[in-house]
C-alpha positions in Angstrom: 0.0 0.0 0.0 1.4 3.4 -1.3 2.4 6.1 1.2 1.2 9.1 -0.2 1.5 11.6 2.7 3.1 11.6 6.4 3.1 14.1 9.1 3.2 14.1 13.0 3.4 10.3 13.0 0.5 10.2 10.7 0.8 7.7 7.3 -2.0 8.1 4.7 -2.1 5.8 2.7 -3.9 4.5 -0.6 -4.6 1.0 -1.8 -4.3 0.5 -5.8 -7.5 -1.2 -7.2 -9.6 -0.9 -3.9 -13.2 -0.6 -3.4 -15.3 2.3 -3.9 -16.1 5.1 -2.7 -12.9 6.7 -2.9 -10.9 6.8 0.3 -7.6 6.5 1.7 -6.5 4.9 4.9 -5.1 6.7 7.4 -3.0 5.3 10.3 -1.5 6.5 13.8 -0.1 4.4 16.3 -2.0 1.8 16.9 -4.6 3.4 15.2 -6.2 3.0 11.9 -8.5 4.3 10.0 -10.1 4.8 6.3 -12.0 7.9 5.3 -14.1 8.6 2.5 -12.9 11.4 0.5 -15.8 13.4 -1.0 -17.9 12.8 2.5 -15.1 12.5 5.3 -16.9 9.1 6.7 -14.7 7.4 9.0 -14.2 3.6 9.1 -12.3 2.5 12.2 -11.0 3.9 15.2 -8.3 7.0 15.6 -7.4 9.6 18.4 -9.5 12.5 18.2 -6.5 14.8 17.8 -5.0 12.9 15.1 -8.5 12.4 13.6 -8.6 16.0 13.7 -5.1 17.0 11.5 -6.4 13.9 9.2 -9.4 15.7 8.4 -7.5 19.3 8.6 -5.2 17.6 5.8 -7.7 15.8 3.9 -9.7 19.0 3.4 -6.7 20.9 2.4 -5.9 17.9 -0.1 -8.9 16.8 -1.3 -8.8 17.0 -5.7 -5.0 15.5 -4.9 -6.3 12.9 -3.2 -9.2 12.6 -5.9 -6.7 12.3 -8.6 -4.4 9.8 -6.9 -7.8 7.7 -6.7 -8.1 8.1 -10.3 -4.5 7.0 -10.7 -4.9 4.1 -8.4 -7.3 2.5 -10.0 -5.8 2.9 -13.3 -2.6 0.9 -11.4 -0.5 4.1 -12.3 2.1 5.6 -10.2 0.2 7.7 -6.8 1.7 11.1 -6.3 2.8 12.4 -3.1 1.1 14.8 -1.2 2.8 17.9 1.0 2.0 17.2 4.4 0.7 19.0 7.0 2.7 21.7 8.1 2.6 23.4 11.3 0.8 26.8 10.1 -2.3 24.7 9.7 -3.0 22.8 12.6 -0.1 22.0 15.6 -0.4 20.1 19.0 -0.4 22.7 21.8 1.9 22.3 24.5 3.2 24.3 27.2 6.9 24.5 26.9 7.3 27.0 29.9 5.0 28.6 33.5 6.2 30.9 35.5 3.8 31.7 38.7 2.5 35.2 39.3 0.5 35.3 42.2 -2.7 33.9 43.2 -3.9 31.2 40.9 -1.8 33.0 37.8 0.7 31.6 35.7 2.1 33.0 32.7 2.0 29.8 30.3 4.6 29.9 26.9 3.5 27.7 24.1 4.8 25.4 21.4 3.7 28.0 19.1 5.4 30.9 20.8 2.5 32.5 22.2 2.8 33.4 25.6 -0.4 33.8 27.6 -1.6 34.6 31.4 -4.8 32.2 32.5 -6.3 32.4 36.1 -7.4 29.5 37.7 -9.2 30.6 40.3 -12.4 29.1 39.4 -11.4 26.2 37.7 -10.2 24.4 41.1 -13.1 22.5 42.6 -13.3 18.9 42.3 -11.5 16.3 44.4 -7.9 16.5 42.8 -8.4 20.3 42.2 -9.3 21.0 45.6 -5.8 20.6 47.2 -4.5 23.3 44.8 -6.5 26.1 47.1 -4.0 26.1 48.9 -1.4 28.8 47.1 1.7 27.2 48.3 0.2 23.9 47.1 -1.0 25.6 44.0 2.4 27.7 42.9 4.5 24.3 43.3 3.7 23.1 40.0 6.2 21.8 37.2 5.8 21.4 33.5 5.8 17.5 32.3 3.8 15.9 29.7 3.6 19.1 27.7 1.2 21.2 30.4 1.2 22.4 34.1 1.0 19.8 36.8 1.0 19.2 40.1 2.5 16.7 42.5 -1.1 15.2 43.0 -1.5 14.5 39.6 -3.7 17.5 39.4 -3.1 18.8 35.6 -5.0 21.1 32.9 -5.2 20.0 29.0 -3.1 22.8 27.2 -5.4 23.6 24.9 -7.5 24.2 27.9 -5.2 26.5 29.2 -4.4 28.4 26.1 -8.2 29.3 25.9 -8.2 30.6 29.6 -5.6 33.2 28.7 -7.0 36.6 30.8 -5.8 39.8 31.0 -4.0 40.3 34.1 -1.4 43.6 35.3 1.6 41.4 36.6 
């Protein structure tokens, strides 16, 4: 089977006299997958965030992949395909927090963005709870690409990014 595209540990892939509709297959790990390309109907199972750059990609890609179809069923030679690049879509991570005061950090991303989030109200909840305390709360560390705490009290990034608040440090 053809590789036609890669990118962020993501193979897509095309099979040369396959079934219709046209589709490729798409996998990710463990993962794997097969989407239609002129509906975007999944087949299979996938990480949401990878399921997400496939679809980002596929969109961006869509009469290439059409035309490798064509040339797959004629048992001609598939062309490659750029892949995705990281203006399009990118995995956010925190690469750097520095603490402020209260519940502040200042967060630096992956993407370069640096960005002040308050989480105040976001600490309720039995794991959260503990973080009340501001001594507990500004002893975090950066692991795992985001803000965590010795509990194992931690905040998705992209949740974090989106909590960005203006704040005079």
């Amino acid at each position: 089977m053809p590789t036609i595209s890669m990118f962020y540990g993501v193979a897509i892939t095309m099979n040369y006299s396959d079934h219709n509709p046209p589709h490729f297959h798409a996998t990710y790990q463990d993962y794997e997958v097969s989407v239609e390309i002129k509906t975007g109907s999944v087949n299979g199972t996938m990480s949401k965030r990878a399921l997400k750059m496939i679809f980002e990609w596929a969109d961006l890609h869509k009469d290439e992949l059409l035309n490798d179809w064509d040339l797959a069923r004629e048992r001609r030679s598939l062309l490659k395909i750029d892949p995705l690049s990281w203006g399009v879509v990118m995995f956010l991570h925190v690469k750097e927090a520095r603490y402020i005061r209260d519940y502040k950090l200042e967060l630096t991303f992956n993407n370069s963005e640096t960005k002040t989030v308050d989480l105040e109200n976001e600490l309720y909840g039995e794991v959260f709870e503990p973080l009340k305390d501001k001594k507990v709360f500004s002893s975090f560390f950066v692991s795992h690409n985001t803000v965590e705490w010795s509990n194992g009290a931690d905040f998705a990034p992209e949740f974090l990014y989106e909590k960005t608040v203006c704040v005079d440090i």
